[in-house]
DODOVEX-806507 format. One record per residue (C-alpha): residue number from 0; x, y, z. Coordinates in nm, 2 decimals. Layout:
BEGIN
SITE     k        x        y        z
SITE   NUM        X        Y        Z
...
This chain:
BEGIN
SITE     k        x        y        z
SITE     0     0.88    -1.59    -2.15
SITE     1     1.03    -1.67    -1.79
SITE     2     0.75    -1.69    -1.47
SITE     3     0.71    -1.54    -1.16
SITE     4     0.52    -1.75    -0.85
SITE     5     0.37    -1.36    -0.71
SITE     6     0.29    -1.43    -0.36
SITE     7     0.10    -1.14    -0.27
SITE     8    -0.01    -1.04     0.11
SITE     9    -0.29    -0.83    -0.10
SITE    10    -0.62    -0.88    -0.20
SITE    11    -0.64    -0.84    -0.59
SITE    12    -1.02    -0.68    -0.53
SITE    13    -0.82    -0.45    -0.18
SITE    14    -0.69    -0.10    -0.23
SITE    15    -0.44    -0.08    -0.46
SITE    16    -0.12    -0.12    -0.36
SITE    17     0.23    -0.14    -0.37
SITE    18     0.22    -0.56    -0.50
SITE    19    -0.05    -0.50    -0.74
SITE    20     0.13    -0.23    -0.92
SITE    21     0.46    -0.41    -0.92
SITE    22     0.31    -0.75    -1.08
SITE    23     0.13    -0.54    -1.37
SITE    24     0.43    -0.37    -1.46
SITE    25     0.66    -0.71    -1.41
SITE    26     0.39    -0.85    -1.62
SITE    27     0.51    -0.64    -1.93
SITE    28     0.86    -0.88    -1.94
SITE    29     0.72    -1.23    -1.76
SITE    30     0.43    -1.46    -1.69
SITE    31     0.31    -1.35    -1.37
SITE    32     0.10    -1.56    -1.20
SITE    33    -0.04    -1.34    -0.89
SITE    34    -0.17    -1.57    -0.58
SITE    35    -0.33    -1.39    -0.30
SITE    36    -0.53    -1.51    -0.03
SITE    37    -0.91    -1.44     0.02
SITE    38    -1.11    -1.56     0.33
SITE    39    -1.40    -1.80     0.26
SITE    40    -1.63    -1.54     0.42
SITE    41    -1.53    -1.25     0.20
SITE    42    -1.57    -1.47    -0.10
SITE    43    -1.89    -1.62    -0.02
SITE    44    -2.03    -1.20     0.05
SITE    45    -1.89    -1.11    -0.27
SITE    46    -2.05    -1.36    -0.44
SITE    47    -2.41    -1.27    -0.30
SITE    48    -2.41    -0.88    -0.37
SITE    49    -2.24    -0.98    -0.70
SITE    50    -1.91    -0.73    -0.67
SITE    51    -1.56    -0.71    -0.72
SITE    52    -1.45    -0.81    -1.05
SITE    53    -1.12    -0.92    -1.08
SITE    54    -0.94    -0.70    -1.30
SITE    55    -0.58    -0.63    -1.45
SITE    56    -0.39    -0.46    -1.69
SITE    57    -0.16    -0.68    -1.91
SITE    58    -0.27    -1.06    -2.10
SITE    59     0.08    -1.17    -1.92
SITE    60    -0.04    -1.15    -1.54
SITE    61    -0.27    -1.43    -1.37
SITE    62    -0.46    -1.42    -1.09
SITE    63    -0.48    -1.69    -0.91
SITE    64    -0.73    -1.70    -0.56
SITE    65    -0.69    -1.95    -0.24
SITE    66    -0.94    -1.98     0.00
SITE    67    -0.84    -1.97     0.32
SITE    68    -0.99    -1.97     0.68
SITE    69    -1.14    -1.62     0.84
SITE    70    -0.98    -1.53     1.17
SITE    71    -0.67    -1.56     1.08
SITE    72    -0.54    -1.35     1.38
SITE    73    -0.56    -1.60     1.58
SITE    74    -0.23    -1.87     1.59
SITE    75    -0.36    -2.22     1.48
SITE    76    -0.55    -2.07     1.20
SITE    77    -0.30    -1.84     1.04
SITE    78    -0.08    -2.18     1.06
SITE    79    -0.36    -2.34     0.90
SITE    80    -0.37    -2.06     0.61
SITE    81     0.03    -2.10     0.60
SITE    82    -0.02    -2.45     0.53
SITE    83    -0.31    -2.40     0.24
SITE    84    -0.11    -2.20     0.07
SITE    85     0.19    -2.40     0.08
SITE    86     0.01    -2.68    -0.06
SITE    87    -0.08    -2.49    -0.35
SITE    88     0.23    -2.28    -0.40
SITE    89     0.39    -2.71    -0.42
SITE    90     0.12    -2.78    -0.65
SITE    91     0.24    -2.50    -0.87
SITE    92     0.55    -2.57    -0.87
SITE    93     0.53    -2.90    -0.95
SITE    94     0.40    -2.85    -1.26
SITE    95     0.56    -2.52    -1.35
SITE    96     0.90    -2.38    -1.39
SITE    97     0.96    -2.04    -1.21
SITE    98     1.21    -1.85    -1.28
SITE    99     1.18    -1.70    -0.92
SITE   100     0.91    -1.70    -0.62
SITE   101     0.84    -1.32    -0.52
SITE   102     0.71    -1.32    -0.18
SITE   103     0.55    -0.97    -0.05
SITE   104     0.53    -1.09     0.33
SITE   105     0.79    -1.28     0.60
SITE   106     0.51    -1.54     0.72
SITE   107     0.56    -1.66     0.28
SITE   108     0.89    -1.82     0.37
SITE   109     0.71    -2.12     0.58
SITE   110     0.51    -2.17     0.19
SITE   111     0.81    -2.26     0.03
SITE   112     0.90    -2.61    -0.03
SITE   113     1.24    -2.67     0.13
SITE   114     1.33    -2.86    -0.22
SITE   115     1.29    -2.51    -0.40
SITE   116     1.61    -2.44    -0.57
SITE   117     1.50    -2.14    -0.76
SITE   118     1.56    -1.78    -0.68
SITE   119     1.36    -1.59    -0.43
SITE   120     1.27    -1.20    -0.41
SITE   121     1.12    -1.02    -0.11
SITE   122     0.94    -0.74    -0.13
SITE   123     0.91    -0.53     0.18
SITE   124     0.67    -0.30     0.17
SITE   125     0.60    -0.30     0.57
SITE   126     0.71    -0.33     0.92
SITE   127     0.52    -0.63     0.92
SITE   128     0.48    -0.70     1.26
SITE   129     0.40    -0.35     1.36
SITE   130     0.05    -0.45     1.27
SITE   131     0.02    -0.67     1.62
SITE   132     0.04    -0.59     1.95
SITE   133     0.12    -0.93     2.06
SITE   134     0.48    -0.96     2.16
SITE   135     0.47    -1.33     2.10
SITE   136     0.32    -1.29     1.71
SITE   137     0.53    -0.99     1.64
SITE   138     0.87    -1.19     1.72
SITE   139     0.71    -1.50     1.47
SITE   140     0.68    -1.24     1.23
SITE   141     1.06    -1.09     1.30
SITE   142     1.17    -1.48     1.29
SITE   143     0.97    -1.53     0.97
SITE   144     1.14    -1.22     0.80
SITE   145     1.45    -1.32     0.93
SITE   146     1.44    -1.67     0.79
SITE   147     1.28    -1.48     0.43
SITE   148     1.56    -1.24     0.42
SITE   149     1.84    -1.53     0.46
SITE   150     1.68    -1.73     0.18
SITE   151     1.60    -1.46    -0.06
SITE   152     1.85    -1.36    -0.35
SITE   153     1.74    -1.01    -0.39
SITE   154     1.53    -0.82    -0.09
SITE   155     1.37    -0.51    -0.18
SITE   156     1.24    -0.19     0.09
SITE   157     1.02     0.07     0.02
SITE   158     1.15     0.32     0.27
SITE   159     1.50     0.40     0.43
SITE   160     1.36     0.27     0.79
SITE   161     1.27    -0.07     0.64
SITE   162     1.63    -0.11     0.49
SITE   163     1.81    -0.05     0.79
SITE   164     1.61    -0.30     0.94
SITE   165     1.66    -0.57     0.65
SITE   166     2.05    -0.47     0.68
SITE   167     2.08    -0.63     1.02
SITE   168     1.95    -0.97     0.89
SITE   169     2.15    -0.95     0.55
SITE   170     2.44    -0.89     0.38
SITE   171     2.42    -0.51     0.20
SITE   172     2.46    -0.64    -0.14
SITE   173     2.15    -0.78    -0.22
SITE   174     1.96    -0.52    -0.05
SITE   175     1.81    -0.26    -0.25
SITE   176     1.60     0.09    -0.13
SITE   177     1.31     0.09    -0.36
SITE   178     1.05     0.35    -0.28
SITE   179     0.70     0.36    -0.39
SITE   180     0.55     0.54    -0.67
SITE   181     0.25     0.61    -0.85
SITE   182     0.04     0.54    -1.15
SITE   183     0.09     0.92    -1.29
SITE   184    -0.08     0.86    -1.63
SITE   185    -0.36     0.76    -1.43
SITE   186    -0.40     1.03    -1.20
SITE   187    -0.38     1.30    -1.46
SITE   188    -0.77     1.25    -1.49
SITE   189    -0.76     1.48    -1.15
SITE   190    -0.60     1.77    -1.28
SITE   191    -0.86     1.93    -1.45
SITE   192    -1.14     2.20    -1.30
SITE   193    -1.36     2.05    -1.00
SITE   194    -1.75     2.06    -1.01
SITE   195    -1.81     2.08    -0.71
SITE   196    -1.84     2.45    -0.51
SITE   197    -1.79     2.33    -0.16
SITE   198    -1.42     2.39    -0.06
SITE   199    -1.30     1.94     0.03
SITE   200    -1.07     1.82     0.22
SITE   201    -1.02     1.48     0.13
SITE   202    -0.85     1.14     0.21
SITE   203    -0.81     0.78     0.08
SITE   204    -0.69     0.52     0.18
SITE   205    -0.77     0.20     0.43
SITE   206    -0.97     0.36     0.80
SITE   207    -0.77     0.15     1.06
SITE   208    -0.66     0.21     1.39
SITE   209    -0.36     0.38     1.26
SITE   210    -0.62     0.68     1.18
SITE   211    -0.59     0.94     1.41
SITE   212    -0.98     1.00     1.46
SITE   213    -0.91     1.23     1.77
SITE   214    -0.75     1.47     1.49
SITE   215    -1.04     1.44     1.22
SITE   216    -1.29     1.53     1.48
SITE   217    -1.11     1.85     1.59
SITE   218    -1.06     1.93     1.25
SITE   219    -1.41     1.90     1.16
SITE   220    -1.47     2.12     1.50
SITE   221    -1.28     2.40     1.43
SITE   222    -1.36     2.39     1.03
SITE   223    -1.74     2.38     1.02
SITE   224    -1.75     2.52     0.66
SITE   225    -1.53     2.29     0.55
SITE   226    -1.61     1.89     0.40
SITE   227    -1.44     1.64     0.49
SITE   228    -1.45     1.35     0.25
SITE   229    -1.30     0.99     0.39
SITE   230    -1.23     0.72     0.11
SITE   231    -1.16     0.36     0.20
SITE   232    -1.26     0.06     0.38
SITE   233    -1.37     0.14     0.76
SITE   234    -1.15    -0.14     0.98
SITE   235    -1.27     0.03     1.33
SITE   236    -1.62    -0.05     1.48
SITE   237    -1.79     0.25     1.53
SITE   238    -1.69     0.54     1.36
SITE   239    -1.93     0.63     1.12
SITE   240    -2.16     0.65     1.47
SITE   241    -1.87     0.83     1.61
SITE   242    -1.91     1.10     1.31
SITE   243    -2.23     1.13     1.30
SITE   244    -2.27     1.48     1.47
SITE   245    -2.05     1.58     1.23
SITE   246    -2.26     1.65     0.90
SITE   247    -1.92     1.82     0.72
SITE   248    -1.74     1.44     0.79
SITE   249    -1.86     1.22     0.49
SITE   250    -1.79     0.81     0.48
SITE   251    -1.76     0.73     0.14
SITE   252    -1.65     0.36     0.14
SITE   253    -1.46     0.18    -0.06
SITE   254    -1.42     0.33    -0.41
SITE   255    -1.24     0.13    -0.71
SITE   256    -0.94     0.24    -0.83
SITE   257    -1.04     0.31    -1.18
SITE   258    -1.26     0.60    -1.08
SITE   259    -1.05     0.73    -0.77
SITE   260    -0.92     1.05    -0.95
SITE   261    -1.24     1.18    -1.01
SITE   262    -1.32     1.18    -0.64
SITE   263    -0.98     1.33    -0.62
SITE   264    -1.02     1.59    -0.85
SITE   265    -1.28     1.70    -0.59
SITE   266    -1.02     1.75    -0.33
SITE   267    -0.90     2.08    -0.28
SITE   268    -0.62     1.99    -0.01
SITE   269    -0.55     1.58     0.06
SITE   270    -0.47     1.48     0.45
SITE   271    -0.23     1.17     0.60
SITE   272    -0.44     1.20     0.96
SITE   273    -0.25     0.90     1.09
SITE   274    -0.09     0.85     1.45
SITE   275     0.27     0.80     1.49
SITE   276     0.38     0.46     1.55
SITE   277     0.64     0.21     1.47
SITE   278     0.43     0.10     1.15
SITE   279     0.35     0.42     1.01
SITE   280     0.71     0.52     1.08
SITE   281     0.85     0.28     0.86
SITE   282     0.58     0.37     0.55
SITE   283     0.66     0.50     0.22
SITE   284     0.29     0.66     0.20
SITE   285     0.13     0.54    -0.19
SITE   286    -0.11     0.78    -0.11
SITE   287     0.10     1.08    -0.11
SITE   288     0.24     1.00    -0.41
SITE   289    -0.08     0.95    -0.60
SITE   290    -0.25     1.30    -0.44
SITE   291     0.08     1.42    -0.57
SITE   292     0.02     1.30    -0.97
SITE   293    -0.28     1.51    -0.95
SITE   294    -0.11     1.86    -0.81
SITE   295    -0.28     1.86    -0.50
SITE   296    -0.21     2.03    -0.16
SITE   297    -0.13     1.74     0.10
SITE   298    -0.08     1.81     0.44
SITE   299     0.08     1.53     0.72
SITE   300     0.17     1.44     1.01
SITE   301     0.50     1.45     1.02
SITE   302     0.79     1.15     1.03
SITE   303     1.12     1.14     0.99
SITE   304     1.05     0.90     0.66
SITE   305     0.83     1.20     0.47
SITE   306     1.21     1.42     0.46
SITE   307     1.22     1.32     0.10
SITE   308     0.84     1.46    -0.02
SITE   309     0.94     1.83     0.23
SITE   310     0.94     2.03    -0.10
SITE   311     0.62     1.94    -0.19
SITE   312     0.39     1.88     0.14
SITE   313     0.30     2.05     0.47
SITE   314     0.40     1.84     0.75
SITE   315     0.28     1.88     1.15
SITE   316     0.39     1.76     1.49
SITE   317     0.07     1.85     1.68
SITE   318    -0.30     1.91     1.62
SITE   319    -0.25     2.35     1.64
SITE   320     0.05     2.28     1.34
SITE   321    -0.17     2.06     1.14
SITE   322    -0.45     2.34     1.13
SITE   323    -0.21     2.58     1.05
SITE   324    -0.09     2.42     0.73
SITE   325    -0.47     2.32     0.66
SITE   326    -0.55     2.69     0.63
SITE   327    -0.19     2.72     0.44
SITE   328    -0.25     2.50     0.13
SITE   329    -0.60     2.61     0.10
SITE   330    -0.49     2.91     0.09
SITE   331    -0.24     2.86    -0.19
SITE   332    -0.24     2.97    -0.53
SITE   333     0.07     2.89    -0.72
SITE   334     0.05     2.71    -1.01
SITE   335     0.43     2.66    -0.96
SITE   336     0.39     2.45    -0.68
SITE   337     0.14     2.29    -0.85
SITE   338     0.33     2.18    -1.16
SITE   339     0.65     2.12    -0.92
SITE   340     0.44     1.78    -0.75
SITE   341     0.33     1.70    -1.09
SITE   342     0.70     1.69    -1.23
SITE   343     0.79     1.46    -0.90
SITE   344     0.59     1.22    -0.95
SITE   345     0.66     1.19    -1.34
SITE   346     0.98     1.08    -1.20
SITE   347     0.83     0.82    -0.98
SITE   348     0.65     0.59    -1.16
SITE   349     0.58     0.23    -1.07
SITE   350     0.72     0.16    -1.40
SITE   351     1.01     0.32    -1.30
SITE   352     1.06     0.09    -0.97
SITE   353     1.01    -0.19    -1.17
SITE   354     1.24    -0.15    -1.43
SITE   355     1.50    -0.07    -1.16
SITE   356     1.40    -0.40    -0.97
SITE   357     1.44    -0.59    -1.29
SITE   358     1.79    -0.44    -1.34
SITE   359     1.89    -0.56    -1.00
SITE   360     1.72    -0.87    -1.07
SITE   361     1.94    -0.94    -1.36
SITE   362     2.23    -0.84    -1.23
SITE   363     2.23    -1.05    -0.93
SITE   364     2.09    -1.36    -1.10
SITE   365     2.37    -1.31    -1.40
């Protein structure tokens, strides 16, 4: 069975995500050997309470940890980290043949040994450097993609925005438009009748400053009767104080992924409550795919990138618009529309994408 050197910008243990899914499904057909960073704090925490088991699906796929430095926002240690990892992706290498490197984010180009002869795939899943304001670290990062997308032999994008982007540093014919998905099997679990009587309004995903908390708050405002149920690591200091008056605005934390339908079975209508930005403009939303698999009502702010789910979510410009389509979809009662989200997403599998990656794969590398 050939290998894959995964170099994943993900967390094994984070919220599941685009990279995860892809290396359990590539795992089916190769070795996989996933390598994702962890900072030494993190570790050391999750050692003490005990918590985050590392789990996967398949005998084929292994996960392999480095340790790097905490902080790395700032320049010398996210060189540092490069270098860590570099030294163990050369390690590998050296005494393993890979049939190809999959790299998930630009700043992985400067990990690769310049001896590496093999075949390279990126995966871009992001507009990487929309997630600094610095203008000096967001043109590293463009350099760094720049360099990645010259090197690679194949370059994946999850969303149209993305591939235009990729097509002004690479020639169209290894550049390939591959959206994101979801794990429908798994979401089925949320289909079935919720227990709970209170109407829900609910959301997963990572809190970060790409939230639009001004929005949540007026929604909680003007919909007293209504509970709002946020899923997902908080990455802004200060919100659950911020919520506090709210007692229909509920903080769940982090929840694993094996037990995330049942939470969303719950939901009654799922929100995207994100502000529009260069970064958000450029996602291919995972969640909306996976609120989707189980039927449910999503309303959205709207982008230009969300055209392709307009049969089957409410979109808004402006806070009055999304409060309109909130009252919409909980007010629906089709069954129809119900089944039609279900159908989509059976169509968009992350088995699916990945046998479609592997098909260009092959038919580049033949």
């Amino acid at each position: 069975m050939k290998s894959i050197l995964y170099l994943s910008l993900i967390d094994w243990n984070y919220i599941m995500q685009r990279p995860q899914h892809i290396a359990n499904e590539l795992s089916k057909s190769y070795e996989v050997d996933y390598i994702y960073e962890k900072s030494v704090l993190k570790w050391l925490l999750e050692q003490k309470n005990k918590n985050k088991a590392e789990n996967h699906k398949h005998d084929h796929l292994h996960l392999k940890r480095v340790l790097v430095q905490p902080f790395g926002r700032f320049k010398k240690i996210d060189h540092l980290n490069i270098r860590i990892v570099k030294s163990l992706v050369t390690d590998l290498l050296a005494r393993k043949e890979y049939e190809m490197i999959w790299a998930t984010h630009p700043k992985y180009i400067d990990t690769i040994p310049a001896a590496y002869k093999g075949k390279i795939v990126y995966d871009c899943m992001d507009y990487h450097a929309g997630f600094y304001e610095e203008p000096k670290k967001r043109s590293e990062i463009e350099s760094q993609e720049k360099r990645l997308t010259q090197a690679a032999d194949v370059v994946f994008t999850s969303s149209p925005l993305l591939y235009q982007r990729i097509l002004s540093y690479s020639a169209k014919e290894n550049v390939y438009f591959v959206p994101n998905a979801a794990d429908s099997a798994h979401f089925m679990q949320a289909r079935s009748q919720k227990s709970g009587s209170r109407t829900t309004v609910g959301y997963f995903g990572a809190i970060s400053y790409w939230f639009d908390f001004d929005l949540l708050e007026k929604l909680a405002e003007q919909f007293p009767d209504l509970e709002f149920q946020m899923i997902g690591p908080i990455e802004v200091a200060g919100i659950v104080k911020r919520f506090s008056r709210f007692p229909n605005v509920k903080f769940l934390g982090e929840v694993s992924f094996k037990v995330l339908p049942i939470y969303l079975k719950e939901f009654d209508v799922c929100i995207m409550p994100f502000k529009k930005n260069d970064l958000i403009e450029a996602v291919d939303p995972v969640k909306i795919y996976e609120y989707l698999a189980g039927g449910k009502p999503v309303v959205s702010v709207y982008y230009e990138g969300l055209e392709r789910f307009s049969d089957y979510i409410y979109t808004a410009s402006n806070f009055a618009e999304f409060s309109a389509q909130l009252i919409k979809a909980l007010e629906e009662d089709c069954s129809r529309l119900t089944e039609k989200r279900i159908s989509f997403v059976s169509e968009n599998t992350w088995a699916e994408r990945a046998l479609v990656m592997q098909k260009q794969i092959s038919k580049t590398f033949s």
